[in-house]
C-alpha positions in Angstrom: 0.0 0.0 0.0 1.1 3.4 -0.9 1.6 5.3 3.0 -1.4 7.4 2.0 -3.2 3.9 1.9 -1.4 2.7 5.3 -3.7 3.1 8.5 -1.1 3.7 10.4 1.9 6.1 10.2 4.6 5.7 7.9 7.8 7.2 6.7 9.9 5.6 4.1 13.5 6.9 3.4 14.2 6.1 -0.6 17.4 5.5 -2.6 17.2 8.9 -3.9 16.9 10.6 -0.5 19.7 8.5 0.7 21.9 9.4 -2.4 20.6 13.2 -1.7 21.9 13.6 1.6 24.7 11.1 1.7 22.9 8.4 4.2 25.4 5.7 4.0 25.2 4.7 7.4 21.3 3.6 9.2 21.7 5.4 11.8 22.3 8.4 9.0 18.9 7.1 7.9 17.4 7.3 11.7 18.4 10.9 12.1 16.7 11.6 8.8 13.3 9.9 9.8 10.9 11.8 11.3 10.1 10.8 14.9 12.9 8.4 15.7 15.2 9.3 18.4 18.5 8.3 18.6 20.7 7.1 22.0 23.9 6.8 21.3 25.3 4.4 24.3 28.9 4.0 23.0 30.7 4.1 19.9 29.3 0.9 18.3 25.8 0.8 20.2 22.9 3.2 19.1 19.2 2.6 20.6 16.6 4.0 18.4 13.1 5.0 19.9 9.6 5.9 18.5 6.3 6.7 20.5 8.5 6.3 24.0 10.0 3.0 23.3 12.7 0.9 22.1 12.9 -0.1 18.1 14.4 -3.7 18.3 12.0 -5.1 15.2 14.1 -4.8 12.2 13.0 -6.9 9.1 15.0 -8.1 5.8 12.2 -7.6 2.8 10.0 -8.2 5.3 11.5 -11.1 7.5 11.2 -10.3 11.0 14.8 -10.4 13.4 14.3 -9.1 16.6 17.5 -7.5 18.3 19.4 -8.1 21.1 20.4 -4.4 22.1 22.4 -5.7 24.9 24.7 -7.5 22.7 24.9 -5.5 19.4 25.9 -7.5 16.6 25.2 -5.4 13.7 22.0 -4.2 13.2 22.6 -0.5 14.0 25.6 -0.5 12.0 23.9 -1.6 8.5 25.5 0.1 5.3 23.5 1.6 3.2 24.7 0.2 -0.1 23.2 -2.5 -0.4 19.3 -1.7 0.4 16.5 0.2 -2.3 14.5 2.0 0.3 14.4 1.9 4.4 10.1 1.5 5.9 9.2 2.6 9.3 6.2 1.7 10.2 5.2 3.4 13.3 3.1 1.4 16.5 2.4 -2.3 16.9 2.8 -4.4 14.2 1.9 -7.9 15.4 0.1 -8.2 12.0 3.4 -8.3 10.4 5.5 -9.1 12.8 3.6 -11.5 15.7 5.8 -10.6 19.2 7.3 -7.0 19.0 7.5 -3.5 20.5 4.9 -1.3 20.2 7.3 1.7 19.3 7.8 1.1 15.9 9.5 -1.6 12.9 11.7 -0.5 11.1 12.1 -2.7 7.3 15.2 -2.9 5.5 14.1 -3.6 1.3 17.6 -4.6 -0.2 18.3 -3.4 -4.1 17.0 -5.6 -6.5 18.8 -6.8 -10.0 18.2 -4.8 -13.7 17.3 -5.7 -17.1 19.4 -3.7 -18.3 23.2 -2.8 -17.7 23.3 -0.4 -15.4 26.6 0.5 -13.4 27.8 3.5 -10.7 31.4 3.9 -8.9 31.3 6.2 -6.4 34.5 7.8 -3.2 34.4 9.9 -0.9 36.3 11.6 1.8 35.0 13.9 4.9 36.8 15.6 7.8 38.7 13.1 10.2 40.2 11.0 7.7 36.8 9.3 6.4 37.1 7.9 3.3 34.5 5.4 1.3 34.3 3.5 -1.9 31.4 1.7 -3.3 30.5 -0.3 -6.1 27.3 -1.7 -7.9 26.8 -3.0 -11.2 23.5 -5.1 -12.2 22.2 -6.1 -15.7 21.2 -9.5 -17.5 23.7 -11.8 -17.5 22.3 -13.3 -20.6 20.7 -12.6 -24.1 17.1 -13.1 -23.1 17.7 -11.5 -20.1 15.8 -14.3 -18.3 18.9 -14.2 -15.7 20.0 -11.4 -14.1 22.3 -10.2 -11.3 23.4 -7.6 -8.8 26.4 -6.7 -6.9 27.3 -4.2 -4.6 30.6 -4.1 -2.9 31.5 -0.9 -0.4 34.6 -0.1 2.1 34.7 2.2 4.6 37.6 3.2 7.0 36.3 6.0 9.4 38.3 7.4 12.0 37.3 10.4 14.2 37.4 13.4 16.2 38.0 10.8 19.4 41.3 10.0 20.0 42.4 6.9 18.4 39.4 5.7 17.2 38.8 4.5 13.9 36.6 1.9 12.2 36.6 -0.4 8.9 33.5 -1.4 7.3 33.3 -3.9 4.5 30.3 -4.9 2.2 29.3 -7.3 0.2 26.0 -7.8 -1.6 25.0 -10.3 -4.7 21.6 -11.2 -6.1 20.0 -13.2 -8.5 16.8 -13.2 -10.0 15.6 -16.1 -13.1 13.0 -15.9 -14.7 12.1 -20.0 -14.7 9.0 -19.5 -17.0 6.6 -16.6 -17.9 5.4 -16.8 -14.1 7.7 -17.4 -12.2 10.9 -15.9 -10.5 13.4 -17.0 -8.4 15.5 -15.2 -6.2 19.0 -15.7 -4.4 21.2 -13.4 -2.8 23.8 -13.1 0.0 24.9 -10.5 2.1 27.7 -9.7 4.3 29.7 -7.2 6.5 32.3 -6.3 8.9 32.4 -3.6 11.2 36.2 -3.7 12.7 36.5 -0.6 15.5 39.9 0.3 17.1 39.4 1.7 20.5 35.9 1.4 21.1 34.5 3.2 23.9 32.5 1.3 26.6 29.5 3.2 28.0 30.2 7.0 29.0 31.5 9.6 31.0 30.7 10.5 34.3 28.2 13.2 34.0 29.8 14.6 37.6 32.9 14.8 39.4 33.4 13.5 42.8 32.3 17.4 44.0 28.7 16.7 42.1 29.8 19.5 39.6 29.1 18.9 35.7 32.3 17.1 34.8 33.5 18.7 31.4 35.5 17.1 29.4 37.1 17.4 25.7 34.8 16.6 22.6 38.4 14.7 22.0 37.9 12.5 25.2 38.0 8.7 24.2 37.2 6.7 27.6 38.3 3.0 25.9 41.1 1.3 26.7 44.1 0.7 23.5 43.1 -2.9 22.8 39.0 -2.2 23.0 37.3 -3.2 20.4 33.9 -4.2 19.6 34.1 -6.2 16.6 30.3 -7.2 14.8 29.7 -8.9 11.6 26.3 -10.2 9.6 25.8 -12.9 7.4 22.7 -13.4 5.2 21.2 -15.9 2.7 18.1 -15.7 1.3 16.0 -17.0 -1.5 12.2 -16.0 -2.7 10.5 -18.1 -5.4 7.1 -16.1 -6.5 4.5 -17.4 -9.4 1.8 -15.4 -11.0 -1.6 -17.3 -11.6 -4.2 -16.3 -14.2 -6.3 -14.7 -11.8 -3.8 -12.2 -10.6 -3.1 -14.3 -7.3 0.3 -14.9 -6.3 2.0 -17.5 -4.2 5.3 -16.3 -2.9 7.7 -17.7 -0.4 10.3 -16.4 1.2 13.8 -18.1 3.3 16.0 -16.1 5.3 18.9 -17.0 6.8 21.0 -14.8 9.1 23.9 -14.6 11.3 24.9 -11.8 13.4 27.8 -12.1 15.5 30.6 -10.3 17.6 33.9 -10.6 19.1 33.8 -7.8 22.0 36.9 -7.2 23.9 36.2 -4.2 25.9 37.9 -1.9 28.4 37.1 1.7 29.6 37.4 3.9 32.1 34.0 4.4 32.9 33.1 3.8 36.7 33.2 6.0 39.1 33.2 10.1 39.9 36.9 11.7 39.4 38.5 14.0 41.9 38.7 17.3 40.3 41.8 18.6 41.5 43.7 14.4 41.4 41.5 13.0 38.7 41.8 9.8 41.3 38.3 8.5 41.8 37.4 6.3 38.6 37.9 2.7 38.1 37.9 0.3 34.4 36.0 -2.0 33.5 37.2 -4.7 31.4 34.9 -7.4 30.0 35.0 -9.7 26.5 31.4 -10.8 25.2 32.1 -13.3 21.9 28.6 -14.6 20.6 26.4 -14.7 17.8 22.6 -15.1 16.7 21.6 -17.5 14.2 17.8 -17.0 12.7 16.6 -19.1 10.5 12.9 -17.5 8.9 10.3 -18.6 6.2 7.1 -17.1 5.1 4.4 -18.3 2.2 1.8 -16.6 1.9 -1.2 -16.1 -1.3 -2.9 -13.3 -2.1 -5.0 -11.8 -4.2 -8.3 -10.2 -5.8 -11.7 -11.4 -5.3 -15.1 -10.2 -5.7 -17.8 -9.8 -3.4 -21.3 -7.7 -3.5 -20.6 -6.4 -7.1 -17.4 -4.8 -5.7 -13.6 -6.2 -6.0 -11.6 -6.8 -2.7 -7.9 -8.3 -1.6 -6.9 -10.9 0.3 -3.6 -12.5 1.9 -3.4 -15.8 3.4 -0.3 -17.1 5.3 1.8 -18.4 7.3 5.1 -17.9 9.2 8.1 -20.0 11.0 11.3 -18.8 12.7 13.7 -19.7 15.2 16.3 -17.6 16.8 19.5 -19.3 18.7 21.9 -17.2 20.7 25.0 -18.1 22.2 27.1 -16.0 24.4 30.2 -16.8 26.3 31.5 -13.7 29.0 34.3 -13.2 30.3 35.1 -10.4 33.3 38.4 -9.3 34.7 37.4 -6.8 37.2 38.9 -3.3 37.7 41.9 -1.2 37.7 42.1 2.3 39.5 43.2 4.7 37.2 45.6 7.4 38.7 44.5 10.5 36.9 41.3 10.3 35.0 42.3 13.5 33.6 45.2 12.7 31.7 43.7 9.5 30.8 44.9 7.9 27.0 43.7 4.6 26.7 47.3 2.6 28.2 46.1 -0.6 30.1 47.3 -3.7 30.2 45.0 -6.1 28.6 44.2 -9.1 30.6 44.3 -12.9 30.1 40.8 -13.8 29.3 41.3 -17.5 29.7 42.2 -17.3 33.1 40.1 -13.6 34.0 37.7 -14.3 37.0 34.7 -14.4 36.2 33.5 -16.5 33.2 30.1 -17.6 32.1 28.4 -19.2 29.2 24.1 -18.2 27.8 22.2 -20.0 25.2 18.7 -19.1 24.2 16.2 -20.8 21.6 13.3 -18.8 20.3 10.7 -20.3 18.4 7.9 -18.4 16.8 5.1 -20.0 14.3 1.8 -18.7 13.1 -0.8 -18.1 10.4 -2.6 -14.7 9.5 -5.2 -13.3 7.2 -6.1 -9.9 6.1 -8.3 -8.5 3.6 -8.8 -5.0 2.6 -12.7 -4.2 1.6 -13.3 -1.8 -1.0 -16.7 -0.7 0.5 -16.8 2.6 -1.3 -14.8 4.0 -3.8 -13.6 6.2 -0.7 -13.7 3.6 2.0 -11.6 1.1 2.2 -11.7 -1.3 5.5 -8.8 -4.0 6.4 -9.1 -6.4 8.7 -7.3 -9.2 9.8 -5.0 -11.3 12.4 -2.6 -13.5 13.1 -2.4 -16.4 15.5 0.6 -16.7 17.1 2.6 -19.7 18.6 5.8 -18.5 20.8 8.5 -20.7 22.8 11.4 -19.9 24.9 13.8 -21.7 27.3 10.3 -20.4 30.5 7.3 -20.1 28.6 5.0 -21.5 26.4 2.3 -19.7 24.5 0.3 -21.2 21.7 -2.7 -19.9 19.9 -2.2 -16.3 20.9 -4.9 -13.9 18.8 -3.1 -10.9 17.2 -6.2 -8.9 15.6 -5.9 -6.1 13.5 -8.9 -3.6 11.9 -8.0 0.0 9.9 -10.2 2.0 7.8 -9.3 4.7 5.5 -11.9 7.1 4.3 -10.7 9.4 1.5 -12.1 12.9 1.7 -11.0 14.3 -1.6 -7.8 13.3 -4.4 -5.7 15.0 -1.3 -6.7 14.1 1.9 -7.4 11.1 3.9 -8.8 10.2 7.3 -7.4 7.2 8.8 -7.6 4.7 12.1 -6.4 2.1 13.3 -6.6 -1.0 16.6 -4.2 -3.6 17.1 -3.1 -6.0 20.0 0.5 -6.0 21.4 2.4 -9.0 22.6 5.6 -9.2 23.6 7.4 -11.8 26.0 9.7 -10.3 28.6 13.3 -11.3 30.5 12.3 -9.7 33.4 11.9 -11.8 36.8 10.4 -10.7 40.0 11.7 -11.0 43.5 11.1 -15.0 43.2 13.2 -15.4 40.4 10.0 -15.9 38.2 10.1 -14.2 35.0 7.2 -11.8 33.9 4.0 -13.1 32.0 4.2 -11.0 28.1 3.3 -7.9 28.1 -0.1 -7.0 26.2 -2.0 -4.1 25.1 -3.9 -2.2 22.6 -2.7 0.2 20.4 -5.1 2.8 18.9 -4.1 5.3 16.2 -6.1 7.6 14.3 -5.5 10.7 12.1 -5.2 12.3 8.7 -2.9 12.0 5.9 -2.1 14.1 2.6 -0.7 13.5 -0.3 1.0 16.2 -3.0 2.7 17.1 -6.3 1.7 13.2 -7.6 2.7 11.8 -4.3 6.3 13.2 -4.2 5.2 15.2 -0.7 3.2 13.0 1.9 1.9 14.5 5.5 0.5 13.3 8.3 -0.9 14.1 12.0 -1.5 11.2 14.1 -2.8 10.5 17.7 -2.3 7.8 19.3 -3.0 6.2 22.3 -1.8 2.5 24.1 -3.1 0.9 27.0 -0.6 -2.1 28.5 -0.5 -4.7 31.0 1.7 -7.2 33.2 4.2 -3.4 32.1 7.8 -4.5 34.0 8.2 -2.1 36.8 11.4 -1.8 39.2 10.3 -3.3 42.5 13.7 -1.6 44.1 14.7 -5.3 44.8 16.7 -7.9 43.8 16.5 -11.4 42.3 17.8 -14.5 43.3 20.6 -14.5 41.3 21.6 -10.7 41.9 19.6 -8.8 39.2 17.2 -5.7 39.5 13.7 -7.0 40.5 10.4 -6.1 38.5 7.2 -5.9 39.0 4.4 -6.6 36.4 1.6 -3.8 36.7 -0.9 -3.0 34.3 -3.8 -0.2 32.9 -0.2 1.9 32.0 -1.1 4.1 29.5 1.0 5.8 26.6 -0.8 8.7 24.6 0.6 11.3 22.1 0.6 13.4 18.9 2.8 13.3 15.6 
């Protein structure tokens, strides 16, 4: 649907705006998207936020991968090169999605193969010693041009106004599309990329000295340690086979297969208030995280047109299966006082991971499986009406949830060529780590999200508007109880009516 069609707000960054204003980077694309907020936690970690919360639903041409914020691997630092256009779809999308946020999803639509040759060799270079290269070419690869191909190959190496850091980033993208008869297509493609930082920082700087005054330091300041470095990597395959029948239905499915990974050896001087007349009072920490996710998604669906009281309609019928596996081994080595916090560059004696003291080991399965339906009701030539749901089956290593009901109903009502008056109502569900006091871990959190509004559309759709309200009500909402678990963790508490409500 175009967004004017969408019942729910929508902003979609395009090649050409990327191109335009030199967004090579996603976060580049964040800042350029209206109501995303950025946090930036360190120099590898960014958090992005719509509506209040947390974006951690990222999909590949529409494959869902949820990500662990806690233990980046890749997702914030996505180049640009190899993707068409970047969708944010803003509130719940269990439709789409099944388990998720209610803040927002953000889908990543990678570039897809030309008939004909087509070609574009681009560098740059930018204050701080930032220099770039990039390369896509795409075209048939043979006469009929039945087979045809894409790849995109980019480098980065990025240093910075921090001392000593610096960063390479490597690309690789291929596709395939073939055409294996008049109706259908088959796609292939692999992805990958490296994201190799030299003195990363961990965390921040201490917003106060040890006198509770604003502790102001050099734009210059680089609180990581010479060997940190937080290392993340992704590797994708995927494949689509799509057929055309007679009646304008399609049958599509869709594979994704995905691995993001890192290799974090970190150490800063981050803990801590520093004496302002010493710069005694702060203390490292020094910590290696090496792990990786491996998610494994498919998706069929059918849909199509079909005609009902004299008036045509659309349909979608599908289903959905993914599993996610993460594996994490920690190591922790403690802390060193640093002498002057002041004079601080980075020196520290890297320790001996296989004998640091404190080691640990996590693995977690996610399953998620489920069927939905929608169908979008031309009622008027003005009116259209979709409705639809998803039911949802969800497993990890403490719960159990099948059969979950993910509804969904919008209605757009068009009141001229220009304008549009929209709403929207959707469930939420999303399974939490959270435990309680008892070591028991939090039943999901659900909701509603409402969103209603009006939407405008200019110069042949080339200017788009909105203004939105919207309003979510939640339950079983993880609270800090001001205690601790069993095993030594912050304590939550699940309460519920809490209530989110805004404009945009």
């Amino acid at each position: 649907l175009t967004p004017r069609e969408t019942p729910q707000t929508i902003s979609v960054i395009t090649r050409q705006e990327m191109d335009d204003f030199n967004l090579t980077s996603i976060d580049a694309v964040m800042a350029h998207t209206p109501g995303i907020s950025i946090v930036t936690m360190d120099s590898e970690r960014t958090a992005y936020y719509a509506r209040g919360f947390p974006i951690n639903n990222f999909q590949y041409d529409g494959i869902p991968m949820t990500r662990n914020a806690s233990y980046s691997a890749g997702n914030t630092l996505s180049d640009m090169a190899i993707y068409d256009r970047i969708e944010v779809l803003k509130g719940a999308t269990g439709l789409l999605t099944g388990s998720g946020d209610p803040g927002a999803t953000i889908n990543l639509i990678r570039k897809k193969p030309t008939r004909n040759f087509q070609g574009e060799i681009s560098l740059g270079a930018g204050t701080n010693d930032n220099y770039r290269g990039q390369l896509d070419l795409g075209g048939a690869l043979n006469p009929a041009g039945s087979l045809r191909g894409r790849t995109v190959v980019a480098y980065q190496d990025r240093h910075s106004h921090l001392d000593g850091y610096e960063r390479q980033t490597a690309t690789f993208y291929g596709i395939l599309e073939a055409d294996l008869g008049p109706a259908t297509l088959l796609t292939v493609g692999v992805d990958a990329q490296n994201n190799d930082p030299k003195r990363s920082t961990w965390g921040g700087i201490p917003i106060y000295d040890a006198n509770g005054n604003f502790n102001q330091m050099p734009r210059s300041f680089n609180n990581g340690a010479d060997w940190s470095s937080w290392k993340q990597y992704t590797r994708t395959a995927f494949a689509t086979l799509e057929h055309t029948l007679a009646n304008d239905w399609v049958l599509k499915a869709q594979f994704n297969h995905q691995i993001n990974g890192y290799d974090a050896t970190l150490g800063s001087a981050g803990s801590g208030n520093p004496d302002p007349a010493t710069g005694a009072g702060v203390t490292t920490w020094e910590g290696k995280y090496v792990g990786k996710t491996v998610a494994d998604a498919i998706d069929l669906y059918a849909s199509g047109p079909f005609e009902l009281l004299g008036r045509k309609h659309e349909l979608v019928l599908g289903a959905s299966h993914a599993k996610r596996v993460w594996t994490n081994r920690s190591y922790w080595a403690g802390s060193t006082n640093i002498a002057d916090y002041y004079h601080w560059n980075g020196q520290l004696p890297e320790p001996d991971w296989d004998n640091a003291g404190w080691q640990g080991s996590d693995r977690e399965t996610i399953r998620e499986s489920g069927a939905y339906t929608a169908a979008r009701f031309n009622l008027r030539d003005d009116l259209k009406l979709i409705a639809g749901g998803r039911v949802l089956n969800y497993e990890n290593a403490t719960m159990k949830k099948s059969g979950v009901i993910v509804p969904y109903l919008g209605a757009v009502y068009d009141l001229n060529d220009r304008y549009s008056l929209y709403a929207s109502y959707t469930s939420i569900y999303q399974p939490q780590s959270a435990q309680d006091a008892q070591g028991k871990t939090l039943d999901p959190l659900e909701g509603i999200n409402y969103e209603t509004g009006i939407k405008g559309s200019f110069f042949n759709g080339r200017l788009n508007a909105s203004l939105a309200y919207f309003r979510l009500e939640q339950d079983n909402y993880a609270e800090a109880s001001g205690g601790l678990t069993p095993s030594g963790g912050t304590a939550y508490r699940a309460i519920d009516g809490v209530r989110t409500r805004g404009f945009e």
